[in-house]
MARNUSE-540605 format. One record per residue: x, y, z of N, C-alpha, C, O, CB in turn. Coordinates in pm, whole numbers. Glycine has a CB too. Example, Ala and Ser with C-alpha at 12.3 -4.5 7.8 and 13.67 -1.06 7.14 Angstrom:
2
+--------+--------+--------+--------+--------+--------+--------+--------+--------+--------+--------+--------+--------+--------+--------+
:    nxx :    nyy :    nzz :   caxx :   cayy :   cazz :    cxx :    cyy :    czz :    oxx :    oyy :    ozz :   cbxx :   cbyy :   cbzz :
+--------+--------+--------+--------+--------+--------+--------+--------+--------+--------+--------+--------+--------+--------+--------+
:   1319 :   -569 :    780 :   1230 :   -450 :    780 :   1320 :   -330 :    780 :   1424 :   -332 :    846 :   1131 :   -447 :    905 :
:   1285 :   -225 :    708 :   1367 :   -106 :    714 :   1290 :      3 :    787 :   1341 :    114 :    804 :   1408 :    -60 :    572 :
+--------+--------+--------+--------+--------+--------+--------+--------+--------+--------+--------+--------+--------+--------+--------+
This chain:
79
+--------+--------+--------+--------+--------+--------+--------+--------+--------+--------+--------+--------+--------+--------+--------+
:    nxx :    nyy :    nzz :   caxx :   cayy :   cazz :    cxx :    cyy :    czz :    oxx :    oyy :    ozz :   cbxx :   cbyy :   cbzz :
+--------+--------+--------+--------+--------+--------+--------+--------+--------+--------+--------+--------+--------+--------+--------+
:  -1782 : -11698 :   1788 :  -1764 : -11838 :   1760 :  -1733 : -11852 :   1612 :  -1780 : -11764 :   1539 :  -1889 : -11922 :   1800 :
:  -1656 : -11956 :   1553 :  -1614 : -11975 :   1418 :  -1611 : -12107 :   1398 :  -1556 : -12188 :   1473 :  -1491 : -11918 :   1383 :
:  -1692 : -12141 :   1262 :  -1702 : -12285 :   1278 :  -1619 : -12316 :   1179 :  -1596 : -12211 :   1120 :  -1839 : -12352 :   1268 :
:  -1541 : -12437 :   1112 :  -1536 : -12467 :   1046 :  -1519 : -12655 :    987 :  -1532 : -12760 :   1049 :  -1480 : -12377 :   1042 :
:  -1494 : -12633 :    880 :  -1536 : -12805 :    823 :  -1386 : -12883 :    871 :  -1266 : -12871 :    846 :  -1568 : -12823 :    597 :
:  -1482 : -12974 :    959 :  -1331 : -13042 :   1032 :  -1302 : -13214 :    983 :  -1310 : -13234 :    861 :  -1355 : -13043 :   1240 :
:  -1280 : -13294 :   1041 :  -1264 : -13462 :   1078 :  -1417 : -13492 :   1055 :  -1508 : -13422 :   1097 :  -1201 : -13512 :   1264 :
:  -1434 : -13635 :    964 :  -1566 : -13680 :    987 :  -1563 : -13709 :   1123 :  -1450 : -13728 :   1168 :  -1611 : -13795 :    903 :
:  -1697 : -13721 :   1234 :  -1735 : -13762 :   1344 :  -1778 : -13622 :   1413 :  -1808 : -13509 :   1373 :  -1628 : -13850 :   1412 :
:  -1763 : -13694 :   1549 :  -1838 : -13592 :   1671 :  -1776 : -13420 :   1637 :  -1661 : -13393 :   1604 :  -1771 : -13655 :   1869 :
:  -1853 : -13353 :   1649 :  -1795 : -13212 :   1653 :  -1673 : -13153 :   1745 :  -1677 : -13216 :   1851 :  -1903 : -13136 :   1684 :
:  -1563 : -13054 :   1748 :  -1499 : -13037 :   1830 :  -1536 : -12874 :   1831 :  -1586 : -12791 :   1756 :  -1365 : -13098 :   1811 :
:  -1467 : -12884 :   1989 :  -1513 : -12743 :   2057 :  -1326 : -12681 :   2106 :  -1269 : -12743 :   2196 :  -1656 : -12784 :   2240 :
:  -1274 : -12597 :   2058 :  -1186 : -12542 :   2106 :  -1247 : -12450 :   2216 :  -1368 : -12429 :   2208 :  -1112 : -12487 :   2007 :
:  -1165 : -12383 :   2332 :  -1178 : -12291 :   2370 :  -1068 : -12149 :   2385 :   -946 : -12163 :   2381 :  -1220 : -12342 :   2453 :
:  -1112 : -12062 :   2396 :   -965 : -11971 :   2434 :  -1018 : -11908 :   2537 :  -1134 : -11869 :   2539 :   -893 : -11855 :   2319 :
:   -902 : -11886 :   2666 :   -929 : -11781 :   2761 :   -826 : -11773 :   2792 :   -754 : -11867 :   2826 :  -1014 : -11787 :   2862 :
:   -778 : -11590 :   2785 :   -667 : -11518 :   2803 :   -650 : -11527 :   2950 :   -734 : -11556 :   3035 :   -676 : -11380 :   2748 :
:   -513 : -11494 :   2964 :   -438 : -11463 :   3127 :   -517 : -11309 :   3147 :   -554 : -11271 :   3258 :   -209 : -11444 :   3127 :
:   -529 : -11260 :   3073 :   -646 : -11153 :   3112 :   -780 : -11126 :   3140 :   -837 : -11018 :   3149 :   -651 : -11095 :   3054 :
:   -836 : -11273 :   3156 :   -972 : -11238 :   3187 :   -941 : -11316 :   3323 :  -1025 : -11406 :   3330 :  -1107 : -11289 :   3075 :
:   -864 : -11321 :   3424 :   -864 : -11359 :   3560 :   -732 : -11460 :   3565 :   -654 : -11499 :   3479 :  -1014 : -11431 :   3605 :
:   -743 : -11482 :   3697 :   -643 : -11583 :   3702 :   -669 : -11741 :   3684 :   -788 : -11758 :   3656 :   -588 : -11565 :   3822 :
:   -620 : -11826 :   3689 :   -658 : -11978 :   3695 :   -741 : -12013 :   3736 :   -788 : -12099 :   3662 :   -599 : -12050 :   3743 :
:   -809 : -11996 :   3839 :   -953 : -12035 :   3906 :  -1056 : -11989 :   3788 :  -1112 : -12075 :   3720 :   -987 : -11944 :   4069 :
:  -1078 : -11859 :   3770 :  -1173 : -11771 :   3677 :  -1166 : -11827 :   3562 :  -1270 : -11844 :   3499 :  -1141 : -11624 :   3659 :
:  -1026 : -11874 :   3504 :  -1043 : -11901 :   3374 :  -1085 : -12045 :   3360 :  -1168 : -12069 :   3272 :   -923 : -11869 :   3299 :
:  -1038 : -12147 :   3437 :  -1105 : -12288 :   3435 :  -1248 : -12233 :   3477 :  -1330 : -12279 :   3398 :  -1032 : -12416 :   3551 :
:  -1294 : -12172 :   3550 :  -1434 : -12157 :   3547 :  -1524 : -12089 :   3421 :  -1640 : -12129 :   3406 :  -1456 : -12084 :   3662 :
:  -1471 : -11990 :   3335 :  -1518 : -11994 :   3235 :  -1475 : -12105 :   3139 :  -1577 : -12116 :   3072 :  -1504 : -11884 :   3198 :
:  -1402 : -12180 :   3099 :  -1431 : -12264 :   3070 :  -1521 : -12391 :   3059 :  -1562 : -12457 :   2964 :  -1383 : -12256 :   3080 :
:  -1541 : -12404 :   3248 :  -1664 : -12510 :   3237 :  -1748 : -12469 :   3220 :  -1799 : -12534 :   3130 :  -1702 : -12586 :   3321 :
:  -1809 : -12393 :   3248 :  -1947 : -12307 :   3223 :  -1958 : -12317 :   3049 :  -2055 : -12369 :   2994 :  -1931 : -12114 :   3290 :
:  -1825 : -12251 :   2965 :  -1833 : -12270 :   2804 :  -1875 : -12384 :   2771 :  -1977 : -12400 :   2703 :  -1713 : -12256 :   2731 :
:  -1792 : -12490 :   2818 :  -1856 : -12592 :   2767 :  -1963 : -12703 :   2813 :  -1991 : -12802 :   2745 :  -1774 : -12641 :   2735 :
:  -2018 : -12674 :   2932 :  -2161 : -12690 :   2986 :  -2256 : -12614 :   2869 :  -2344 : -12687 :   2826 :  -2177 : -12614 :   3153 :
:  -2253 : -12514 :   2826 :  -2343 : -12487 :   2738 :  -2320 : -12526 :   2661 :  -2423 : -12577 :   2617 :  -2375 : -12398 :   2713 :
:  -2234 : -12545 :   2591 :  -2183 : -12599 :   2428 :  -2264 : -12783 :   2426 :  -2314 : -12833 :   2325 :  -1937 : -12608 :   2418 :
:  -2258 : -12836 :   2533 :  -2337 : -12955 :   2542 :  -2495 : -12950 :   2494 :  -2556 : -13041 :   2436 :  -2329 : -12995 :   2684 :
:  -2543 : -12829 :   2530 :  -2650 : -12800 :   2523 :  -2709 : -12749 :   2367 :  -2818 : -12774 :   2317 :  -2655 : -12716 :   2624 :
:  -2620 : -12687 :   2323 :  -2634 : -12694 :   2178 :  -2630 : -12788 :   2036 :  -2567 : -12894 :   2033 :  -2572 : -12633 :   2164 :
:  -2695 : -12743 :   1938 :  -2670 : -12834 :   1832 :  -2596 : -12802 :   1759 :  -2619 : -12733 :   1660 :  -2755 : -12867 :   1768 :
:  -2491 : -12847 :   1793 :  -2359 : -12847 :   1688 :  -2374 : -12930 :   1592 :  -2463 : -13013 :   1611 :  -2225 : -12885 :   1744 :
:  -2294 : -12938 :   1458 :  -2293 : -13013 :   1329 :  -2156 : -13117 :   1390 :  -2046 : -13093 :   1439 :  -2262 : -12896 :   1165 :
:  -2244 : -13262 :   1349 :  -2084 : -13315 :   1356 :  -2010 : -13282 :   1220 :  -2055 : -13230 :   1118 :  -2073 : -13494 :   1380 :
:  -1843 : -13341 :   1259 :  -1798 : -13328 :   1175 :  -1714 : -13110 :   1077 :  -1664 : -13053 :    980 :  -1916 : -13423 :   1129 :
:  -1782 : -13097 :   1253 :  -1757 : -12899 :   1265 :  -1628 : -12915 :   1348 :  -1600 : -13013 :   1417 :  -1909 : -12776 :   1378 :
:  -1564 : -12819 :   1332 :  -1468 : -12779 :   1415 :  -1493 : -12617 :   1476 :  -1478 : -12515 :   1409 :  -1337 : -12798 :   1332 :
:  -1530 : -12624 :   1605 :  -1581 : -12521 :   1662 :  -1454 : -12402 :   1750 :  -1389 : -12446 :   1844 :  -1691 : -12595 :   1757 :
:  -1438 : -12268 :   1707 :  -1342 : -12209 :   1834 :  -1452 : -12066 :   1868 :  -1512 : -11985 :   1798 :  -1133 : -12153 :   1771 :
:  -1436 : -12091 :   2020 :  -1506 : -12018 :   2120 :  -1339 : -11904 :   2179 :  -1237 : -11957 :   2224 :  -1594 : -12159 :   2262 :
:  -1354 : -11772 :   2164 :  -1276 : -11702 :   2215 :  -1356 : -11605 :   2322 :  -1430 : -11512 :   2289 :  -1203 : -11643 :   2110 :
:  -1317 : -11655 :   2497 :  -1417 : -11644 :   2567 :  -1364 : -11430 :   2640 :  -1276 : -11347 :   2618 :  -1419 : -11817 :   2696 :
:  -1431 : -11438 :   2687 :  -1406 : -11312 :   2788 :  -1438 : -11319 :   2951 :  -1510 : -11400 :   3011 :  -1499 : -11194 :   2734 :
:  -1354 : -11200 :   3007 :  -1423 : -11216 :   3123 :  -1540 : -11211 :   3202 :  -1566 : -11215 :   3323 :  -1387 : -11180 :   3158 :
:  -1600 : -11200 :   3101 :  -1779 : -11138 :   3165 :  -1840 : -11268 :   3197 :  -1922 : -11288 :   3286 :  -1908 : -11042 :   3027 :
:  -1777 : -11380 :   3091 :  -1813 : -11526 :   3125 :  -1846 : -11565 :   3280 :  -1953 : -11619 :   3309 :  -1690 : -11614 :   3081 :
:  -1753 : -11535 :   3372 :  -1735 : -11536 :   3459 :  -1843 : -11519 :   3547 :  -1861 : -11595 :   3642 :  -1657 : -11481 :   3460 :
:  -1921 : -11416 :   3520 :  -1954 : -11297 :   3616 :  -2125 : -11311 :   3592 :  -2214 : -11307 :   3677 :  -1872 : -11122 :   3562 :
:  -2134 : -11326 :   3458 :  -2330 : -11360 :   3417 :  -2404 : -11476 :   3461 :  -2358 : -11566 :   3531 :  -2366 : -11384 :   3252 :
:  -2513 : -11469 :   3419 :  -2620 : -11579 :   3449 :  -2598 : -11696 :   3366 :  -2640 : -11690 :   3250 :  -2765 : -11531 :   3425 :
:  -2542 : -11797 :   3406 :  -2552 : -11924 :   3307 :  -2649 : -11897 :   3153 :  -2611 : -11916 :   3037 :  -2636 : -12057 :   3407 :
:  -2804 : -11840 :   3209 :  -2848 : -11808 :   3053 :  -2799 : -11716 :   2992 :  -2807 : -11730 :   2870 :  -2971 : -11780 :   3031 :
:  -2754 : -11631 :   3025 :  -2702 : -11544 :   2907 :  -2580 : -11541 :   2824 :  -2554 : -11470 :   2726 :  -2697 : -11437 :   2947 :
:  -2488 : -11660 :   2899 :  -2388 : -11748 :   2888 :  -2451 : -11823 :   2774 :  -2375 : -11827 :   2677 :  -2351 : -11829 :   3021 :
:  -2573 : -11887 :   2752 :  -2642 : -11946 :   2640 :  -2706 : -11903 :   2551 :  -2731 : -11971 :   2451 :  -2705 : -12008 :   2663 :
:  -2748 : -11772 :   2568 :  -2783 : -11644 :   2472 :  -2680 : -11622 :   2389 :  -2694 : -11654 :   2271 :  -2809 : -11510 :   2543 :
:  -2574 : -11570 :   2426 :  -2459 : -11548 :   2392 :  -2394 : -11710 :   2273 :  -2347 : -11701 :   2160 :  -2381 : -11515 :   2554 :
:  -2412 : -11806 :   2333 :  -2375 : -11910 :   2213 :  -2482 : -11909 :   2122 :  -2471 : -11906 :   1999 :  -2353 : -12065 :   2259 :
:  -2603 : -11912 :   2199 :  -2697 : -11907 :   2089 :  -2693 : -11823 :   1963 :  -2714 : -11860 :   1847 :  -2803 : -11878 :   2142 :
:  -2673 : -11745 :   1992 :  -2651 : -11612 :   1870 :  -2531 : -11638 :   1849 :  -2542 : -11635 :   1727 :  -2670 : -11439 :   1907 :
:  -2391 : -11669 :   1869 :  -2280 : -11676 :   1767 :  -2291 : -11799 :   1686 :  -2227 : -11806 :   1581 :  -2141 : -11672 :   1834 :
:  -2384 : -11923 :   1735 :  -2421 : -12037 :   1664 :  -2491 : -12037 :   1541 :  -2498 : -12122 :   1452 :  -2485 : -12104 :   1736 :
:  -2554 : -11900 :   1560 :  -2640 : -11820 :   1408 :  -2556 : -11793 :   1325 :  -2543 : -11819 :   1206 :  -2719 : -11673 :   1419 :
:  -2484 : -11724 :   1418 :  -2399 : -11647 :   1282 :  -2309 : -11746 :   1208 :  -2300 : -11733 :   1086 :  -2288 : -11515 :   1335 :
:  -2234 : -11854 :   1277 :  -2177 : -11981 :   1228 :  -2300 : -12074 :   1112 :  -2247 : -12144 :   1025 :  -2137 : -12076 :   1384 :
:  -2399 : -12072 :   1115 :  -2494 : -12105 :   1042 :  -2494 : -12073 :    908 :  -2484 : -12146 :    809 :  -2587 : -12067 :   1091 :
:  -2515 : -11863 :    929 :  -2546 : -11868 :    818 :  -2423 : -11820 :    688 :  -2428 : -11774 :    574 :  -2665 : -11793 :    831 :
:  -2314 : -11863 :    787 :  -2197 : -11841 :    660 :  -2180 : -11994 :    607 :  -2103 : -12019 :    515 :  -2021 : -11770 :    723 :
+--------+--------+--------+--------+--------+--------+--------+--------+--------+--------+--------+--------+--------+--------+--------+
């Protein structure tokens, strides 16, 4: 995840998912799942957020799907 200083207001969430982590079904599904968790987090307004997803998205437990933001949300923190 990479944050950076965006538009005053609500935070934005880009996403990316390659033609290689599945076809159209898989990839709109990692997507909602991305940003079902991203709701769940505390983002900074006024962030501009990009999520570059993989296929494993797909395939895990919703929590570890939130593990996984959780800890790149750190690392966006402490730069």
């Amino acid at each position: 995840m990479v944050g950076s200083p965006g538009q005053p207001g609500p935070p934005r969430l880009g996403l990316v998912v390659s033609k290689g982590s599945g076809n159209a079904v898989t990839r709109n599904r990692i997507k909602r799942r991305l940003r079902h968790a991203a709701r769940e987090l505390q983002l900074q307004p006024g962030m501009d957020y990009v999520i570059i997803a993989s296929g494993q998205v797909a395939e895990v437990e919703y929590t570890q799907v939130q593990g996984w933001l959780d800890r790149a949300l750190e690392g966006v923190r402490d730069v």
